[in-house]
C-alpha positions in Angstrom: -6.3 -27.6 -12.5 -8.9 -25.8 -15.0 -11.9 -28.1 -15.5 -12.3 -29.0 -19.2 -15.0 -27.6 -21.3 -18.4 -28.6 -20.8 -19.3 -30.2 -24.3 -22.4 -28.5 -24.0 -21.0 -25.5 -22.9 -20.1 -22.2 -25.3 -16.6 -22.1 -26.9 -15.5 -18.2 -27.2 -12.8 -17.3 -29.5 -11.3 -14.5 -27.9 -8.4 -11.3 -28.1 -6.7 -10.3 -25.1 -5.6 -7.1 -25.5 -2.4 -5.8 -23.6 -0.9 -2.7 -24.1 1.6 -3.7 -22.3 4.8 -6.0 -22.7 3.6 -9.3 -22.2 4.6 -11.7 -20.3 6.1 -9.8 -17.4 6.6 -10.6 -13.4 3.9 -7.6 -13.0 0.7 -8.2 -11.4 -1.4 -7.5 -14.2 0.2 -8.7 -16.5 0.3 -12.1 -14.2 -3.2 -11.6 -14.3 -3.3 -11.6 -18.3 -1.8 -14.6 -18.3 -3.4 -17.0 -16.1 -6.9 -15.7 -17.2 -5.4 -16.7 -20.9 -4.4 -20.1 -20.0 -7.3 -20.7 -17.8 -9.5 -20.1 -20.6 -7.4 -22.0 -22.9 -7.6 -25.2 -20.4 -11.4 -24.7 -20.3 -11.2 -25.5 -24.4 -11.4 -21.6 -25.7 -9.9 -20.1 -28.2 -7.7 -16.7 -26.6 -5.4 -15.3 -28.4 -3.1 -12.2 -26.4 -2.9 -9.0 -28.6 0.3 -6.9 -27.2 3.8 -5.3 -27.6 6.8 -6.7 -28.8 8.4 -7.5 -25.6 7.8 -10.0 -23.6 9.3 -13.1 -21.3 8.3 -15.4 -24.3 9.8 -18.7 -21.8 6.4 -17.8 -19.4 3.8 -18.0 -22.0 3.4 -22.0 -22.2 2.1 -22.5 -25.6 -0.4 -19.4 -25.5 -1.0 -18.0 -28.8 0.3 -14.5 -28.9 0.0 -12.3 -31.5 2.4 -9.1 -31.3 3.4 -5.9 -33.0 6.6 -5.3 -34.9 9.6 -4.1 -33.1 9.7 -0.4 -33.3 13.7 0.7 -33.4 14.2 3.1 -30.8 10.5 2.6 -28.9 10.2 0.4 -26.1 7.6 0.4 -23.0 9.8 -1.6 -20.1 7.7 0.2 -17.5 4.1 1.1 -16.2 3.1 4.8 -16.6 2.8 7.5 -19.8 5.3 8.5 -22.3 5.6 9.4 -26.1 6.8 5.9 -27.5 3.6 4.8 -26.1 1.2 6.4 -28.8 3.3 4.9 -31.5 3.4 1.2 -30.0 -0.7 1.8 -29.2 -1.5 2.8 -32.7 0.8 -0.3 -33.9 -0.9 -2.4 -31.2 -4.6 -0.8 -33.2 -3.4 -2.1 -36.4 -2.7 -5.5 -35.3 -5.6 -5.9 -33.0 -7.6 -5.1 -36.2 -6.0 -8.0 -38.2 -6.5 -10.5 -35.9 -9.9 -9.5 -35.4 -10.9 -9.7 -38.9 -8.7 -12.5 -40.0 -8.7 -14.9 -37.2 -12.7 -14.9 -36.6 -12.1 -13.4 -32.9 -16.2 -12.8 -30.9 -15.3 -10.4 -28.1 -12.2 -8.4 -27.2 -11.1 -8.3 -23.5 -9.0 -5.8 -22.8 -7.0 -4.6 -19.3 -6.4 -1.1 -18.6 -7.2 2.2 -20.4 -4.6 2.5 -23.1 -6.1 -1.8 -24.4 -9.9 0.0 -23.7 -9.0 2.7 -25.8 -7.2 0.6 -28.7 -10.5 -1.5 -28.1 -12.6 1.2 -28.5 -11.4 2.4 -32.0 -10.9 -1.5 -33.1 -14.8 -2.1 -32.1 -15.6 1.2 -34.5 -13.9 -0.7 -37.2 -14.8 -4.1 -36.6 -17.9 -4.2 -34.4 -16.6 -7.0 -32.5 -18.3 -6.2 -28.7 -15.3 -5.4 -26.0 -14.9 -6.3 -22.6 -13.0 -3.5 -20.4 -10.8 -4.8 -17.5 -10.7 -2.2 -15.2 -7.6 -2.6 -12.9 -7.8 0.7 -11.4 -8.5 4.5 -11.1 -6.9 6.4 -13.6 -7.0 9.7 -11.7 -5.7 8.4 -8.7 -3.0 6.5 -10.4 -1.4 8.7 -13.2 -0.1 11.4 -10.8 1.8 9.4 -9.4 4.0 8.6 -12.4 4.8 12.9 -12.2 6.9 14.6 -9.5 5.8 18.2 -9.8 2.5 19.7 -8.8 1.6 21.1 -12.0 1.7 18.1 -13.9 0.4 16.1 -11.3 -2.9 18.2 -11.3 -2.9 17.8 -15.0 -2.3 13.8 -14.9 -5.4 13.8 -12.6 -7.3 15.9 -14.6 -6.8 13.4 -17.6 -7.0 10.5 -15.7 -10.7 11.9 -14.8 -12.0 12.3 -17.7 -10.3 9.0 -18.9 -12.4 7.3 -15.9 -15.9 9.2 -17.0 -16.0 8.0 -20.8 -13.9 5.3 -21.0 -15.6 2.2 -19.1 -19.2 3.8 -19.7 -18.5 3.4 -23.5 -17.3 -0.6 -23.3 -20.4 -3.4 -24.0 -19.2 -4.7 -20.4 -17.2 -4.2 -17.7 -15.3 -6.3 -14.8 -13.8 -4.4 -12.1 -11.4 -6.1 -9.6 -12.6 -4.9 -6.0 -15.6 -3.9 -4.9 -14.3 -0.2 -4.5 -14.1 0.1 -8.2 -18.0 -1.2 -8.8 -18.9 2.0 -6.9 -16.6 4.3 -8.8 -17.3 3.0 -11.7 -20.8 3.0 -11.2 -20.9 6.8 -10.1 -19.3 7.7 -13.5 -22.1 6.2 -15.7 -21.7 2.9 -16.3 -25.0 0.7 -15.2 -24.8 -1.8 -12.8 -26.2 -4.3 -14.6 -23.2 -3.7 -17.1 -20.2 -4.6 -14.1 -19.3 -8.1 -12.9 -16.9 -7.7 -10.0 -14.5 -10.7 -10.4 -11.5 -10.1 -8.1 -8.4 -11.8 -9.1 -7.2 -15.9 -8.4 -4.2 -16.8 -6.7 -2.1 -20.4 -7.2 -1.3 -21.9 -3.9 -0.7 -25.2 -5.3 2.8 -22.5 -6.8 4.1 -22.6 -3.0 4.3 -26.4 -2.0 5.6 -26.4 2.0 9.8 -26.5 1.9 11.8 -28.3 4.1 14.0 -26.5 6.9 17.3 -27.3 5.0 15.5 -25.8 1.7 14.7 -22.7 3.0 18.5 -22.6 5.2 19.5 -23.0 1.4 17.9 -20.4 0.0 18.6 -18.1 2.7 22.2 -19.1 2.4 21.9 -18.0 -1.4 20.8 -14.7 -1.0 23.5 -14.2 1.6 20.7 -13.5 4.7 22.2 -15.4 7.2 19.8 -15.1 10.2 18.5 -12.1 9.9 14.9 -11.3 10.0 13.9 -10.2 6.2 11.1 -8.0 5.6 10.2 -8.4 1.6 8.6 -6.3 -1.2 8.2 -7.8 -4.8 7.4 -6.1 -7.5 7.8 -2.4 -9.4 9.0 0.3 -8.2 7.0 2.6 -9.5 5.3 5.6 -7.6 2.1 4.1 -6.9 3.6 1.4 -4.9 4.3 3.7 -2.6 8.1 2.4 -1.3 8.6 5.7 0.1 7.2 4.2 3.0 9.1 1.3 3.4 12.3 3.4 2.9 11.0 6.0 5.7 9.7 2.9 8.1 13.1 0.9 7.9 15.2 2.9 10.0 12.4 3.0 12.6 11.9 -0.8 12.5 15.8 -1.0 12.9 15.6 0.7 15.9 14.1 -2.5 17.8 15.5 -4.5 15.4 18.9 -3.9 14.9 19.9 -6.3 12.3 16.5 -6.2 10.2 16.7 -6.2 6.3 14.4 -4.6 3.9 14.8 -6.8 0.9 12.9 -5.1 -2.0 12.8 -7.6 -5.3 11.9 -6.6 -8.8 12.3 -6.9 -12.3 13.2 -3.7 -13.2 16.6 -3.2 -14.8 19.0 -1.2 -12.5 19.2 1.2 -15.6 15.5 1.8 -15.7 15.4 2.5 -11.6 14.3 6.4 -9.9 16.9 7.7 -8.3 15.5 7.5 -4.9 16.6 3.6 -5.4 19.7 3.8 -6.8 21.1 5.3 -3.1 19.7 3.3 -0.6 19.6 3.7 3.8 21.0 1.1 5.6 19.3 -2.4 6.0 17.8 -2.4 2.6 19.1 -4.3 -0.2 17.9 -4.6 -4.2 17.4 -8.0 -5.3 17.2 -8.2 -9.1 14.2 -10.8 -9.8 13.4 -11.3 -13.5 11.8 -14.7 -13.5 8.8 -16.2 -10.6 10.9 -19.1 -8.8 13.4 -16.4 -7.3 10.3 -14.7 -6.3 9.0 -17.3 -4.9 12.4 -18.3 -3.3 12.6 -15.0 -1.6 8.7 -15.0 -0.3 9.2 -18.4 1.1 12.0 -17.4 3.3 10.4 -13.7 3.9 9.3 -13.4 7.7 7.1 -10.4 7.2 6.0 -9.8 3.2 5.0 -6.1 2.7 2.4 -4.0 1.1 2.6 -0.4 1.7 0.5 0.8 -1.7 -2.4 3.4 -0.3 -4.6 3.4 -3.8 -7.6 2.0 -3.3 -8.5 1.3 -6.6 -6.2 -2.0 -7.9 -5.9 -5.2 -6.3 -2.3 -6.3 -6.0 -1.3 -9.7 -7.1 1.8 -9.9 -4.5 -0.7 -9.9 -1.8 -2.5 -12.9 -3.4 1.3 -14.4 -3.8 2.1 -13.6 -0.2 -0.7 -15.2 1.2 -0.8 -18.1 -0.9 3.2 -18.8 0.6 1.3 -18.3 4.2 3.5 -15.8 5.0 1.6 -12.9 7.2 1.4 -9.7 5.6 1.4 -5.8 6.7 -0.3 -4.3 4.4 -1.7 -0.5 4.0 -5.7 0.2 4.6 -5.9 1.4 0.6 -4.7 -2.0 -0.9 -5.6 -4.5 2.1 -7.9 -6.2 -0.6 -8.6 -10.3 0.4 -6.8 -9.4 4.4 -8.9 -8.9 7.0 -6.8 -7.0 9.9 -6.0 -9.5 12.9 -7.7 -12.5 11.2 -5.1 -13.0 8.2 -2.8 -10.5 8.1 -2.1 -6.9 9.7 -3.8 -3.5 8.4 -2.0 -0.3 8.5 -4.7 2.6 8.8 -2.4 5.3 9.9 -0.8 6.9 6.9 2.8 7.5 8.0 6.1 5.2 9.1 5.8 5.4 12.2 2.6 3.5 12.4 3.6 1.1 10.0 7.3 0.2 11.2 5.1 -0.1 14.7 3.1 -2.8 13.2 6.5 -4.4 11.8 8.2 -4.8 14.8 5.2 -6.3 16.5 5.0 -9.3 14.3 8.6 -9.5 14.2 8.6 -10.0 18.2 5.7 -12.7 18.0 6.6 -15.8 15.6 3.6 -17.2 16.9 1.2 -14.9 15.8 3.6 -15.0 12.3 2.6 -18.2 11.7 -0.9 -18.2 12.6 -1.6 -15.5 10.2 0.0 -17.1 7.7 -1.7 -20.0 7.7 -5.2 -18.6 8.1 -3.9 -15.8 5.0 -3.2 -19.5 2.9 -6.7 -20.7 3.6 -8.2 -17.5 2.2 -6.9 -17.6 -1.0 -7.5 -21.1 -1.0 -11.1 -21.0 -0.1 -12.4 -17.5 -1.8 -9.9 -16.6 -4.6 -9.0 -19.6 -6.7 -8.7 -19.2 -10.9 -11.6 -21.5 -11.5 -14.1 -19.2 -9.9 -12.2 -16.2 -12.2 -12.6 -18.4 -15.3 -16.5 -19.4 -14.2 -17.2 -15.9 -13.9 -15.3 -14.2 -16.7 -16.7 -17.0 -19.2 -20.7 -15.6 -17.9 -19.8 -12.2 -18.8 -19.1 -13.7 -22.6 -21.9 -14.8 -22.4 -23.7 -12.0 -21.5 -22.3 -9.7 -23.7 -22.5 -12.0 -26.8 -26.0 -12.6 -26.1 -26.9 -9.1 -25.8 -25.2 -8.3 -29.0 -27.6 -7.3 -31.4 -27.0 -8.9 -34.7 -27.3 -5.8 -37.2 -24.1 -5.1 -35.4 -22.1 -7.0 -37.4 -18.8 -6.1 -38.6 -18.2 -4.2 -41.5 -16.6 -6.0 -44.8 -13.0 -6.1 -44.8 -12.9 -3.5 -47.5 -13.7 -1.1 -44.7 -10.6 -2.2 -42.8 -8.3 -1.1 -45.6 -7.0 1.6 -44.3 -5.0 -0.4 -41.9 -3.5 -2.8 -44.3 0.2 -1.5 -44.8 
């Protein structure tokens, strides 16, 4: 439970900006949304600024302000397209409004399309902006691209994207440590980053009976077998490629293994590469959290195979928090220590990482002491309540620092957004 609001303490009146549909089983979106409702239980005054889509059931009272529906132009997925430059300068217009008209002190915004709707809203406005970085744009956005051309190009724009984007924000919060460095190295000052990693929810993944989880397995149709789970997208970042390579291997020693991977994304909306799968690997549509947590609880290995450094992924803080142990790739082993709380894969290849499969899947034991030492991390270093502590001090900072002939223009000068 959030603490409530120190009644000496600053109240903020902030916009969340989300370029994004909002909310989705994503992890930053997941992100967005408890750092909203944290700071709404704290006694501030968010408001989330995003597209028109969104799992409106998830949201719990949270005021969300959104733009229009756009026929024909959607964003159901992560990654660049054309509908996206209409929805962001949609999403500039009403980030503008709210600004103006609902008396908003500092933007927050996650990822580089929000910083750069921030950007131009701050030009308008002058309301100071927060950028959430979540990652490396030039690392990410080739992945999104399947030839070498415009994978080069995609990194090419993603690096320049990284070099003036954060630098030009009043502060930053990056979300590992790696990220402090890179963004450091691309101009932004040190004293001008907080590193605030992201919180996890234990209290989400109370212990379950024996018949419970015989229940659930019964549900899903997994019988006994051992399942080996993913959750989450699917898209090329995530790096399933290597699940897909490492199954067979793993089946191998483990004849009746299943790869279950789980995600929200619409079987219409999936790469091809999914929509033929090996054998021992199943799809398992999962559009809202409790069949996600359903299938981590009865998961005997939960998996990780992303190789970007750069993000911090939120099933990893899920896993954990359901003491499940985890094999997880070197790139995105942020919060596991390897051997302590979970397994670290440092070879780039399947055969390394079915290797590390099938040796937690021979040793229950060991299963279940990583587990349960992967639980008391995320209970002792990563709960919301030190995210909210720290992202209310950066307020702070940046509000302080503000100088006051930075005020914001007169609504005249926002005219040229009024429609």
């Amino acid at each position: 439970m959030m603490r409530a609001l120190d009644v000496r303490a600053r109240r903020y009146r902030v916009a969340i900006v989300a370029a994004c549909p909002f909310p989705t089983l994503q992890g930053s979106q997941l992100l967005i949304r408890k750092l909203a409702q944290g700071l709404r239980a704290r006694g501030h005054d968010p408001v989330v600024v995003t597209y028109a889509e969104g799992l409106e059931e998830a949201l719990a009272g949270l005021p969300v302000r959104r733009i229009p529906r756009l026929p024909g132009l959607c964003a159901a997925g992560s990654g660049p397209s054309a509908a996206k430059l209409v929805l962001d300068a949609a999403l500039l217009v009403r980030l503008v409004r709210v600004l103006e008209r609902e008396g908003i002190e500092v933007m927050h915004a996650h990822n580089y399309e929000a910083a750069l709707v921030g950007l131009a809203a701050r030009r308008r406005t002058g309301v100071p902006l927060v950028y959430h970085s979540h990652n490396a744009l030039a690392e990410e956005l080739p992945t999104y691209f399947r030839s070498r051309t415009a994978r080069r190009l995609a990194r090419a724009l993603g690096a320049v994207a990284d070099r003036e984007v954060p630098r030009r924000a009043d502060r930053c919060i990056a979300i590992c440590r790696e990220l402090v460095g890179f963004l450091r190295a691309r101009g932004v000052e040190e004293d001008a980053i907080a590193l605030i990693a992201p919180g996890s929810s234990p209290e989400e993944f109370p212990a379950c009976s024996l018949a419970d989880l015989a229940a659930i397995r019964e549900r899903f149709g997994f019988g006994e077998r051992p399942v080996l789970l993913y959750t989450g997208n699917v898209d090329g970042y995530q790096n399933l490629d290597l699940l897909l390579a490492s199954i067979g291997l793993v089946r191998r020693s483990v004849g009746d293994a299943l790869l279950v991977l789980a995600t929200h994304v619409a079987p219409r909306d999936l790469p091809a590469r999914l929509r033929r799968l090996p054998d021992g690997v199943r799809l398992v549509s999962a559009d809202d959290f409790a069949t996600v947590r359903d299938l981590i609880r009865v998961a005997d290995l939960a998996l990780c195979p992303r190789r970007e450094w750069s993000g911090f992924p939120m099933k990893l803080l899920n896993y954990m928090a359901a003491a499940k142990a985890v094999v997880v790739s070197a790139g995105s082993a942020k919060a596991v220590r390897d051997g302590v709380n979970g397994v670290v894969v440092d070879v780039d290849g399947p055969d390394a990482y079915a290797a590390a499969v099938v040796g937690l899947l021979a040793d229950p034991r060991r299963r279940r002491a990583l587990g349960a030492a992967a639980r008391r991390t995320v209970e002792d270093e990563y709960g919301w309540e030190r995210v909210i502590d720290q992202v209310e001090a950066t307020y702070d900072v940046v509000l302080r620092r503000r100088p006051t002939s930075e005020a914001a223009p007169a609504a005249a000068a926002l005219g040229v957004f009024e429609t």
